[in-house]
C-alpha positions as semicolon CSV with decimal commas, in nm:
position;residue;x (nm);y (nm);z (nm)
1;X;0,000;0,000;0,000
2;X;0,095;0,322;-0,089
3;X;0,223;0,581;0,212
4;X;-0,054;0,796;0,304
5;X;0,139;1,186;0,211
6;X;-0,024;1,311;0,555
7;X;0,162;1,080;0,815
8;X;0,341;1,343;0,941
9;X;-0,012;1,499;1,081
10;X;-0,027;1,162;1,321
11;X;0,297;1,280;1,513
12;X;0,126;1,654;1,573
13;X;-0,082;1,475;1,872
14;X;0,226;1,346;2,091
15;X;0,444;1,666;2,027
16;X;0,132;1,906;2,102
17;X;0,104;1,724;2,479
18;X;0,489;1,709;2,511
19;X;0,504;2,125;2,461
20;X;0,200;2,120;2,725
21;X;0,393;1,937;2,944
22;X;0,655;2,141;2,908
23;X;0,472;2,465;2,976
24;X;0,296;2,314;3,281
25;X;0,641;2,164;3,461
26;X;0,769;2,513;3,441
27;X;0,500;2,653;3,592
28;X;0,649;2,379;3,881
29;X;0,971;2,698;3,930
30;X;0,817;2,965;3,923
31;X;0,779;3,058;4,339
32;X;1,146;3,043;4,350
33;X;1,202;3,273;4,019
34;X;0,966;3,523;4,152
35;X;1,146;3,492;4,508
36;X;1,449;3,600;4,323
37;X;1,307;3,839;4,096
38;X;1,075;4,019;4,374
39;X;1,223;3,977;4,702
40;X;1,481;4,226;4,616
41;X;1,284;4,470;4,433
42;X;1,044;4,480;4,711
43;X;1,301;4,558;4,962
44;X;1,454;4,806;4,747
45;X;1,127;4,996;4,744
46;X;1,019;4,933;5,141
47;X;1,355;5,092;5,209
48;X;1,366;5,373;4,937
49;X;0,995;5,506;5,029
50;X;1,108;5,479;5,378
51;X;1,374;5,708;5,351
52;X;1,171;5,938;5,117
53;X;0,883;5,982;5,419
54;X;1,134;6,036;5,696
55;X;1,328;6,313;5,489
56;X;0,965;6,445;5,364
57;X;0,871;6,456;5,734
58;X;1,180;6,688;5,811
59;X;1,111;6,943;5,535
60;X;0,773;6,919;5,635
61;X;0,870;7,017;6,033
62;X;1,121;7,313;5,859
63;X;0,825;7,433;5,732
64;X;0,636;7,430;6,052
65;X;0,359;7,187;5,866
66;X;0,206;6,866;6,069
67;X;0,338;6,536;5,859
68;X;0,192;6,181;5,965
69;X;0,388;5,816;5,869
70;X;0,262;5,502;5,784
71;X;0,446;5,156;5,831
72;X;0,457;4,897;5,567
73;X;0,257;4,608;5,789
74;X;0,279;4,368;5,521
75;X;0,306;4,301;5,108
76;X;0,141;3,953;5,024
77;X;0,192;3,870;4,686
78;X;-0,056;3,692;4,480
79;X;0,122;3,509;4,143
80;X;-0,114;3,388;3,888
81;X;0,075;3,201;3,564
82;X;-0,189;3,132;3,289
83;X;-0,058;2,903;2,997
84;X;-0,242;2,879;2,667
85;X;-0,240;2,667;2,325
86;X;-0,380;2,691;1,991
87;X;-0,417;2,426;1,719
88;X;-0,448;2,561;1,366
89;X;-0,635;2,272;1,147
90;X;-0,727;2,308;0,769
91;X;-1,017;2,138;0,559
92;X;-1,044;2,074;0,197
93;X;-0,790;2,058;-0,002
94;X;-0,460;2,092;0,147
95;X;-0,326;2,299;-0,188
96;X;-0,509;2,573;-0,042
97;X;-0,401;2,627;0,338
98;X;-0,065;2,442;0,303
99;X;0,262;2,651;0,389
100;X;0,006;2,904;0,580
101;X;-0,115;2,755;0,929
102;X;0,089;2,735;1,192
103;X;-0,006;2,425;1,296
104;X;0,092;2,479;1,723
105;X;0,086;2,805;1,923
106;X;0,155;2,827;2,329
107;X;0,225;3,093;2,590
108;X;0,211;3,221;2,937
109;X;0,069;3,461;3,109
110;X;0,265;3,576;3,429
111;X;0,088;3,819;3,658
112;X;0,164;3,957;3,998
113;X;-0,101;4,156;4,216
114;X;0,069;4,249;4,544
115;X;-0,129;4,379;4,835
116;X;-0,001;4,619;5,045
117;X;-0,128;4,698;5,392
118;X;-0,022;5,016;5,586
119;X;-0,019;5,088;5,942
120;X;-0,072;5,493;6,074
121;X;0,215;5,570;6,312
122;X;0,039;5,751;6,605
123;X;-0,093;5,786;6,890
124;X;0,065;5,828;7,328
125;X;0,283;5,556;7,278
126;X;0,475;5,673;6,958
127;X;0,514;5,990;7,122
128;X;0,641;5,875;7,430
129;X;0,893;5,683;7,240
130;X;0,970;5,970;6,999
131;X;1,003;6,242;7,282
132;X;1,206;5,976;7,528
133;X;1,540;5,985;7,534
134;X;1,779;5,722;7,384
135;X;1,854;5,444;7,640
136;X;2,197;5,389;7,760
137;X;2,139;5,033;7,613
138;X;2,125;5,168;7,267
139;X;2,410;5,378;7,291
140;X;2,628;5,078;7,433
141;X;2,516;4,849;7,150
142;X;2,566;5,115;6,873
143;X;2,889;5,283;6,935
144;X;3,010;4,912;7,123
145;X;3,014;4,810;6,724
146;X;3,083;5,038;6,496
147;X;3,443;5,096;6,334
148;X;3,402;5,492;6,442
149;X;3,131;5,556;6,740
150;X;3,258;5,924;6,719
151;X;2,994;6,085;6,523
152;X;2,709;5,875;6,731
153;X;2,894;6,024;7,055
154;X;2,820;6,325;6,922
155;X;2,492;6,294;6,787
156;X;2,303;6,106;7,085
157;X;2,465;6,200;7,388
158;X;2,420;6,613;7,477
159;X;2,636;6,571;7,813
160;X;2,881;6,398;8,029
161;X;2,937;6,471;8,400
162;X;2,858;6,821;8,348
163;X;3,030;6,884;7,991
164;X;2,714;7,024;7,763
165;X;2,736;6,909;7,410
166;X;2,390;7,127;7,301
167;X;2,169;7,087;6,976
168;X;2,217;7,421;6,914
169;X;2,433;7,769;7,007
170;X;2,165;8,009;7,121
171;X;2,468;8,219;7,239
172;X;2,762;8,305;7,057
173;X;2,996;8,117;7,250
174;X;3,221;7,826;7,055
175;X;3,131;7,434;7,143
176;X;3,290;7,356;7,472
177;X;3,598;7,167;7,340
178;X;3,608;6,919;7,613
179;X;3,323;6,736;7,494
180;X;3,515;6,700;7,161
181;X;3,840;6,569;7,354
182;X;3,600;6,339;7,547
183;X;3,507;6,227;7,204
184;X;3,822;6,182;7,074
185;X;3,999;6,003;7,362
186;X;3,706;5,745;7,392
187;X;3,689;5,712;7,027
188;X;4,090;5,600;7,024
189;X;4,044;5,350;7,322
190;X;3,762;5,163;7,127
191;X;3,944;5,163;6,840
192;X;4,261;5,030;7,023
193;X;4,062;4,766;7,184
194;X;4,125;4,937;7,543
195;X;3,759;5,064;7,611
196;X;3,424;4,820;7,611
197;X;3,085;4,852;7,748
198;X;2,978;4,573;7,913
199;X;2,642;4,494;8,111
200;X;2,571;4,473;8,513
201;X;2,516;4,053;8,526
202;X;2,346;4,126;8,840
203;X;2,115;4,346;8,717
204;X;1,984;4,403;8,292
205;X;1,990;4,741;8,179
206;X;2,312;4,856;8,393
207;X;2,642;4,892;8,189
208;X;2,988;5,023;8,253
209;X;3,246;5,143;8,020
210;X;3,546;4,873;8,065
211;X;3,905;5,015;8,001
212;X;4,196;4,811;8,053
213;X;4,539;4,697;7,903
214;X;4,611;5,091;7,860
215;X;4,928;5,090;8,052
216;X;5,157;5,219;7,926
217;X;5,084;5,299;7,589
218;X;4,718;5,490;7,711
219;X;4,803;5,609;8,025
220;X;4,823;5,967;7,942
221;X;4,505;5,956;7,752
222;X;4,310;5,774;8,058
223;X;4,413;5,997;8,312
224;X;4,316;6,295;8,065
225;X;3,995;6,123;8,012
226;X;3,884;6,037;8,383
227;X;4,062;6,460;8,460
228;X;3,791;6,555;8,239
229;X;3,528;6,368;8,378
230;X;3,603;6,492;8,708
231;X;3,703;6,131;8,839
232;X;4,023;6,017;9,012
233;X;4,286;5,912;8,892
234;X;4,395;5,529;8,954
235;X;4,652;5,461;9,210
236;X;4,762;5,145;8,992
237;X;4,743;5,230;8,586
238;X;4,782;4,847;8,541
239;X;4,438;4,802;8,763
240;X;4,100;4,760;8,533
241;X;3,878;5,098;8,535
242;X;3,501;5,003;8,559
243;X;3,286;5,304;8,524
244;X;2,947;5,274;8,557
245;X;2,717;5,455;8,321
246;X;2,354;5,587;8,401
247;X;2,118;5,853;8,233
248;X;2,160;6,181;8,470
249;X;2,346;6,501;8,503
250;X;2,633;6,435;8,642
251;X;2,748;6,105;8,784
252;X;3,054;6,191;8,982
253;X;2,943;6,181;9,322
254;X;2,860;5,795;9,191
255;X;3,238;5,776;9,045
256;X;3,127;5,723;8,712
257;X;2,937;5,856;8,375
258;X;2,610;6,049;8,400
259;X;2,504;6,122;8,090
260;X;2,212;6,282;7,947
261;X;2,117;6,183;7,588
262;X;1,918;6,310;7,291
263;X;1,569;6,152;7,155
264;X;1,470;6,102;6,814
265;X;1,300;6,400;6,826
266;X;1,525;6,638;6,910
267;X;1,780;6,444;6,580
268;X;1,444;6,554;6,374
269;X;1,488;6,905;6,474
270;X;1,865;6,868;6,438
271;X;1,834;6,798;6,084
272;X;1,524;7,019;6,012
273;X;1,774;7,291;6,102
274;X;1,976;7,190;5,837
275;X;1,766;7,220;5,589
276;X;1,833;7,482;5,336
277;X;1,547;7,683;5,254
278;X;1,508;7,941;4,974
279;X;1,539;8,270;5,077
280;X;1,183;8,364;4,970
281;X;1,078;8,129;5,211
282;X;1,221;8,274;5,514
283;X;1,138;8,598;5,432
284;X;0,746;8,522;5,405
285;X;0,780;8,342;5,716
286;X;0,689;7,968;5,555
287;X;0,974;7,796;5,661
288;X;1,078;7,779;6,060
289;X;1,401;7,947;6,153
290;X;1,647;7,826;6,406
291;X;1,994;7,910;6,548
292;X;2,288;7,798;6,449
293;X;2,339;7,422;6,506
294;X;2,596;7,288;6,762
295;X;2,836;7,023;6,759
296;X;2,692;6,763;6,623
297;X;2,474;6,927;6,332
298;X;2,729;7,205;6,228
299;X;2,814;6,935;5,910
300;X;2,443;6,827;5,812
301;X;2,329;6,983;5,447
302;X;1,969;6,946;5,300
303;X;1,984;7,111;4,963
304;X;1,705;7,245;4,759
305;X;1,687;7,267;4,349
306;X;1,470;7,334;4,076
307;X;1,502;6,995;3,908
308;X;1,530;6,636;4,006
309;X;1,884;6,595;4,143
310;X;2,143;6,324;3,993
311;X;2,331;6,238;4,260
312;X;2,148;6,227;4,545
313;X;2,122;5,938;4,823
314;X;1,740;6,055;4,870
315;X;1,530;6,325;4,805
316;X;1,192;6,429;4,777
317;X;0,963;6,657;4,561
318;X;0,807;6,930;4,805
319;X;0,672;7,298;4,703
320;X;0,803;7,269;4,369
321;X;1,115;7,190;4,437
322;X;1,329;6,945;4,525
323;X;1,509;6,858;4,866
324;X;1,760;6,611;4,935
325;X;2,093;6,463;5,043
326;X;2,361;6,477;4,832
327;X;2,544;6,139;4,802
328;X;2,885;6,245;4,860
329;X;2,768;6,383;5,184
330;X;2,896;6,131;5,451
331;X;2,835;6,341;5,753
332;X;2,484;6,391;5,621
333;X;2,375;6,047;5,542
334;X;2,541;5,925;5,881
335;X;2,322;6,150;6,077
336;X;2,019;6,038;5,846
337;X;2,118;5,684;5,903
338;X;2,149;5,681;6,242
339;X;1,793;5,857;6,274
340;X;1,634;5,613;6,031
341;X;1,747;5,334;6,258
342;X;1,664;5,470;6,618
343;X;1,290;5,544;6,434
344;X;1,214;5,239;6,281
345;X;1,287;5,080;6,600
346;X;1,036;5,327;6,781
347;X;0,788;5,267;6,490
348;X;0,832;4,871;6,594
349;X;0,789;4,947;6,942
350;X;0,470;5,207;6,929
351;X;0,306;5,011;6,676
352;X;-0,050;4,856;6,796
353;X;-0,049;4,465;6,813
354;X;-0,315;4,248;6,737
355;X;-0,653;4,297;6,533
356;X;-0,715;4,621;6,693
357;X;-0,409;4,753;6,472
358;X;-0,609;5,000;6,210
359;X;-0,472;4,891;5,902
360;X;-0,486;5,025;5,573
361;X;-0,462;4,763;5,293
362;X;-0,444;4,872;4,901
363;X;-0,448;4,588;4,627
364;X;-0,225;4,669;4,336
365;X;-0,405;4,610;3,994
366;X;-0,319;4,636;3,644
């Protein structure tokens, strides 16, 4: 018997259902493709818009305008992958479709609708923890771990045993410069591995600064340190110092460090103050003025321009212009850093738990 001339169309059956098997298995990957596709992206943009509120919320308080936050409670989202086929047949005589069907078609449809629910940061408790200063627990941890605590010395604690380090100069009188040697000498221990904090065992939520090893190589600079905290000098410079640390003016009566310490407040007022505001602002009394900024703000710039900025670590559109940190500024985006950080942690803390959280949620359509 004569071969038929359409056996080929018999083989169109088991290829078709090998390409939808196909299609389907790889439908089998996609939840860890989208994992590493959207788990970045996601993060990128929690941590961008983050930024872009909290610097919004500072030109906002410059301008002497109430500002509001919301949290990002959650992002669920919802992949859908839709596959389709087509089979092209022809009737008749072949002469006239043949060479112009294409005689399989598949795709895939791949759709993602996040949903994104909010929480509004207010109410006693945020403002407690906004308003409160910074506990002696944070400042151990923080400047107990960075390569150079100097700049959060500066920026979280406003005095020592009587040695004022204040937001700003209401009087024309220079920075007292023993807070910067105080600075400066506890800075160099850290760094030399001379100088810990370390907390009470006895009792959680008591530390003490730890120096030892100094002799002789630090002895000047601990008996400079402990002569301008008002402390005595040890009668053995190869005996351990333990100093223990405590929120309160002055701790020398106690032989150790009172300190008094800023809240992430006043680091919003801070950096407000650095803000700089067109001059057509001021002088229609928009924008808030302040003094000049002490110690710790006298290196924090928030520009302004006309058009979006290149090179800018974040910034935000506001009156028609544009605000925002320049990214070569390190002082800057320390101090914006370190502010982020201490109020995410009091967003955490102030948030309401449980169903009685108000929560705004927004699905996100085509």
């Amino acid at each position: 018997m004569k071969p038929s001339g359409n056996r080929p169309d018999c083989y169109r059956t088991p290829v078709i259902a090998c390409v939808i098997g196909c299609l389907l298995a790889g439908c089998t990957v996609v939840g860890p493709s989208a994992l590493r596709s959207g788990r970045l992206a996601y993060n990128a943009a929690i941590a961008e818009t983050n930024n872009q509120q909290m610097l919004m919320f500072v030109i906002q308080n410059r301008y002497g305008e109430s500002a509001s936050l919301l949290a990002v409670a959650s992002v669920t989202a919802n992949v859908s992958i839709t596959a389709s086929t087509g089979i092209q047949l022809g009737f008749g005589d072949k002469d006239d479709y043949a060479g112009n069907l294409v005689p399989f078609s598949a795709g895939a449809v791949y759709e993602e609708n996040p949903t994104i629910s909010y929480t509004p940061v207010a109410g006693a408790e945020y403002a407690r923890q906004v308003f409160s200063p910074v506990p002696i627990a944070v400042l151990a941890q923080m400047t107990g771990t960075l390569a150079d605590p100097a700049h959060v010395y500066n920026a979280l604690v406003s005095g020592v045993n009587g040695i004022r380090n204040p937001d700003f100069r209401f009087y024309p009188t220079d920075p007292d410069p023993r807070f910067e040697r105080f600075v400066a000498i506890i800075t160099r221990l850290t760094q030399a591995d001379r100088l810990h904090w370390a907390e009470d065992p006895g009792q959680s939520g008591r530390f003490s600064i730890v120096i030892d090893h100094y002799a002789p190589s630090f002895t000047a600079e601990v008996r400079e340190l402990l002569g301008l905290l008002g402390l005595a000098a040890p009668t053995d410079p190869y005996a351990r110092l333990i100093l223990p640390v405590f929120l309160a003016l002055d701790g020398r009566d106690s032989g150790g460090l009172g300190m008094t310490t800023r809240s992430v407040g006043d680091l919003v007022e801070m950096l407000s103050a650095a803000v700089k505001v067109p001059e057509q602002d001021l002088r229609k009394g928009a924008a808030t003025t302040y003094p000049p900024l002490g110690l710790a703000g006298s290196g924090l710039r928030i520009h302004h321009s006309q058009s979006g900025p290149e090179h800018a670590a974040v910034a935000v559109q506001y009156r028609d212009r544009w605000f925002y940190i320049d990214e070569s500024d390190q002082a800057t985006k320390r101090f914006f850093r370190l502010m982020a950080a201490l109020w995410s942690v009091t967003i955490a803390e102030s948030a309401p738990k449980g169903s009685a959280a108000p929560v705004l949620t927004v699905p996100v359509g085509r």
